[in-house]
N, C-alpha and C positions, 0 to 999 in steps of 0.2 A: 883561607879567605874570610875567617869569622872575621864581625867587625868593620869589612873593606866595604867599599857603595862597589854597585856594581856597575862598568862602565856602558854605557849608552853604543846600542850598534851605531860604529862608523864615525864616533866620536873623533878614533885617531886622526881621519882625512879628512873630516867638518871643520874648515875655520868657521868663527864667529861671524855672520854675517853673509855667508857664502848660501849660495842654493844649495849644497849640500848639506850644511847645517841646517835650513831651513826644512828642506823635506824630511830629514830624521827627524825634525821634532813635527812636522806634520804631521807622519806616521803615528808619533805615541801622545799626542797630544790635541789633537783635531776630531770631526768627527767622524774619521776614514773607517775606523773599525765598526761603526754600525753601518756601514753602507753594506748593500749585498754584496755578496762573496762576490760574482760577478763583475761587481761593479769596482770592488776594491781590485782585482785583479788586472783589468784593464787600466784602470787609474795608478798603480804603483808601475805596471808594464813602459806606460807612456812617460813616466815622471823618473826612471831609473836610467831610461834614455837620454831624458833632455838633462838627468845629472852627468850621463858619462860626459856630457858634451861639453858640458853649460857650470858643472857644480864646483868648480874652484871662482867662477865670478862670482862679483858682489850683487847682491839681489837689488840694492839702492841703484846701481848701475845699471840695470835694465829700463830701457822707452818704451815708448809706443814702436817706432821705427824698426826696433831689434824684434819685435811678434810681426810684426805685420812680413817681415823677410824670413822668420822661422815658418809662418803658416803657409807661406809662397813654397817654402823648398818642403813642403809635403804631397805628396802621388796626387789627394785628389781633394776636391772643395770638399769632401765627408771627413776627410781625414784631419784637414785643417780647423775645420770645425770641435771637432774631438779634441786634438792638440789643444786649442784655445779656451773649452771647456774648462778641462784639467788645471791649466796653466792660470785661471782664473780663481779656482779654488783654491790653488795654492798661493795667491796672492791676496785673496782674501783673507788668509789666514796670517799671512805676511803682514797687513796692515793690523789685524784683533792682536798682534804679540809686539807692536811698535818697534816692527825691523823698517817697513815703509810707511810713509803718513798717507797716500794714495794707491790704489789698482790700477795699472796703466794698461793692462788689459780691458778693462771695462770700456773704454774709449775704442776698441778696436771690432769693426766691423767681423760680422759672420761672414762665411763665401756663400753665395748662393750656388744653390744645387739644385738638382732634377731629380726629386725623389717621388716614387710612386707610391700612392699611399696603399694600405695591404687591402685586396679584393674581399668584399661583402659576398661570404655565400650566397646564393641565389634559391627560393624553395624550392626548385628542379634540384641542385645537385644536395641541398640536405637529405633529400626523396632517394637521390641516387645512392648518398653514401648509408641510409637506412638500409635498403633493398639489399647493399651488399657483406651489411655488419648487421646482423641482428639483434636482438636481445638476446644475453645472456654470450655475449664475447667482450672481450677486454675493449676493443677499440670500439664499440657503442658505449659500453660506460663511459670514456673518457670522452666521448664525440659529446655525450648527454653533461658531462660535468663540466665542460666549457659552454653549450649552448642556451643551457636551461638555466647554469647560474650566472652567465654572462662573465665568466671568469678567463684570466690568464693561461694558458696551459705549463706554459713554463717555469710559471714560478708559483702559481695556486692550485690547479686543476689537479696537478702531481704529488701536489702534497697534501690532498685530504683524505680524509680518515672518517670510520665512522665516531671517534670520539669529538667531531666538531658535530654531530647529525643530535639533537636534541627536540623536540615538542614540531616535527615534521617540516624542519625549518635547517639550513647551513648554518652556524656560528661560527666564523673564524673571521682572521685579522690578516689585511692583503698586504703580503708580500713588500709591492711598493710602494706605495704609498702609507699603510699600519691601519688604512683606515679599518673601524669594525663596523665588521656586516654581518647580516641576521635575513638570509635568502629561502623563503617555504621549497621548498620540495613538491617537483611538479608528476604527475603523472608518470608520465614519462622516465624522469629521471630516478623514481622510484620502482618500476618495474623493473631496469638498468644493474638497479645497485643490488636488488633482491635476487636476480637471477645469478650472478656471481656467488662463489663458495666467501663464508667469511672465516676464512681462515686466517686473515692480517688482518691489521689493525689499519695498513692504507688500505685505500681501495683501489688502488694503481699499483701491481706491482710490473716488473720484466716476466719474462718467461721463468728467472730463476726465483722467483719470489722474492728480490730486491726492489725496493725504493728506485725509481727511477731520477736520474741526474736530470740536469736542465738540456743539455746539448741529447741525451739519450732520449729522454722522451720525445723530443721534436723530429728526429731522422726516424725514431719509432711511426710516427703519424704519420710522420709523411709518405711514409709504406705502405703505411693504410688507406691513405688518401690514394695513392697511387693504382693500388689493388682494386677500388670501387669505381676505375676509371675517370678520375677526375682531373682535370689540371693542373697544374704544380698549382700555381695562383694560388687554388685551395688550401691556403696554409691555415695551422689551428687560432689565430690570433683573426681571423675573416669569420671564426665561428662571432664571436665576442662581438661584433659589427654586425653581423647578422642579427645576434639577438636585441642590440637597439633597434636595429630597424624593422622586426617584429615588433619591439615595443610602441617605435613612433608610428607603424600604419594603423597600430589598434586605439590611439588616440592617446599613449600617454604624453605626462605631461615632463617638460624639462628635467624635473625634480625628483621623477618616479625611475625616469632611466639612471639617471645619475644614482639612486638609491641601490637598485639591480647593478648597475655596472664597474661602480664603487670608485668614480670619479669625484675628486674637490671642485674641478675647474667646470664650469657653466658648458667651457668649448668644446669640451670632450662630448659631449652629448650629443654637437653638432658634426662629429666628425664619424663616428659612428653613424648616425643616421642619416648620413649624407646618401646613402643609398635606398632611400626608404620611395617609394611608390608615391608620385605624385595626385595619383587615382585614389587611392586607398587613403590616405593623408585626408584629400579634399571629403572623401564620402565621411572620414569618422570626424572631419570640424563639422559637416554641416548637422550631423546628426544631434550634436550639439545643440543645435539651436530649434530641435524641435519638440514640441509638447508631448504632455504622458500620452496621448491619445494618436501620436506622429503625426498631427498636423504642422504645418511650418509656425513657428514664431514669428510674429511681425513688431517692430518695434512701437506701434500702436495701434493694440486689439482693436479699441474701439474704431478706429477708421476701417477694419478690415472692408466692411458691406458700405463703407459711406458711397462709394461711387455703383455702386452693384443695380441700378436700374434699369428697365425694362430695352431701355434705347440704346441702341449701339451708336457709338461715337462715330465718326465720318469726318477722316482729312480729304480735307480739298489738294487734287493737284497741283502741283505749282505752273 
């Protein structure tokens, strides 16, 4: 073989121009391989499918008309959704290589769905799932390493280590998004990590002292969750909402959660703290507005006393 190129998977049954030829070179040429493992896995899953079906047609040959009938013959408006994701990407990518001059997916409508968004622990069942994990067991480390640094469990929480742990502070780089964060280490989550043996280098391991997988650590918690009597609802991504919503009753501001939560988007802020205490909210604005001494602010001191005379004012009935 010295000498020879080496042939391209599936070259043999890729015509030129076919979606089969397009998704091999999607694979080695896009930017599929930085996606999470996760993510590439569902997305080649979904894209191997619609080549058994689909991958001797011509990609120019595809409409709007031909998605809108493939997203209808999927189980359910999530699924269709998914489909038209994927199916989007790869024609994104289709037009950056001048197979197509337009996305004919972009023009096609989402399905609307009925999705619930994940339950905000509530400080009762934090209280509950303390009382029944203490310090110095696996499942409060990890309860403390999703609530304290308002982190993922599935893809951050699991995979830290004390080599991100520097000047009493997190250093690491999230997962989904890459953003870098720089989260102090609170009380709490310090007592957590010090009652633990450090005999690894994570701080999460299984019972066998392995690294815990994404799917593993989640059925792991939810045991836990389950064990402290709590709800399914309670799942670990409701820790991550919980701690916006500690942040928003305490009066932070848009900016400070999004710092803690390691969102880009403004909305995530609001989605997280969509469970935050309408009581608690109102007492830390008005607090806001009052002096070093806690007297109220008024928008002009000097009129405070203007009307302050001896005579009480008297409406006439009508």
């Amino acid at each position: 073989m010295a000498g020879s190129a080496v042939p391209a998977i599936g070259a043999s049954r890729s015509g030129p121009g076919t979606f089969s030829a397009l998704i091999r070179d999607y694979y080695a040429k896009s930017n599929f391989r930085t996606m999470e493992e996760s993510t590439q896995a569902d997305t080649r899953r979904s894209l191997e499918a619609f080549r058994a079906e689909h991958g001797h047609k011509r990609v120019a040959h595809l409409r709007r008309d031909h998605i809108e009938r493939m997203m209808d013959a999927n189980s359910s408006a999530v699924a269709a959704n998914a489909f038209r994701k994927r199916l989007r990407w790869l024609l994104d990518f289709a037009v950056s290589q001048n197979v197509i001059e337009t996305n004919p997916a972009l023009s096609v409508k989402r399905r609307k769905t009925k999705t619930r968004p994940h339950h905000t622990w509530t400080e009762e069942q934090l209280e509950k799932f303390r009382a029944r994990h203490p310090i110095g067991t696996r499942a409060r480390l990890a309860f403390c390493l999703m609530l304290c640094l308002g982190q993922r469990g599935r893809s951050d929480a699991r995979r830290m280590g004390r080599q991100h742990i520097k000047d009493g502070a997190f250093h690491f780089i999230a997962k989904k998004n890459k953003a870098e964060l720089t989260i102090p280490i609170d009380d709490e989550l310090a007592a957590a990590i010090a009652a633990m043996p450090a005999d690894n280098l994570a701080l999460l391991v299984t019972a066998r002292g392995q690294p815990f997988t994404p799917a593993g650590f989640g059925n792991w918690f939810a045991q836990e969750v389950k064990a402290a009597g709590l709800p399914a609802k309670c799942v670990a991504h409701g820790l991550r909402k919980a701690r916006g919503r500690q942040l928003a009753e305490r009066g932070a501001t848009e900016k400070e959660i999004m710092a803690v939560i390691g969102d880009k988007d403004p909305r995530a802020a609001a989605i997280y703290t969509a469970g935050a205490s309408q009581k608690l909210l109102a007492e830390a604005a008005t607090a806001k507005l009052r002096g070093p001494k806690g007297e109220q602010a008024l928008a002009n001191p000097a009129e405070r006393f203007a009307n302050g005379g001896s005579k009480i004012m008297k409406f006439k009935e009508s």
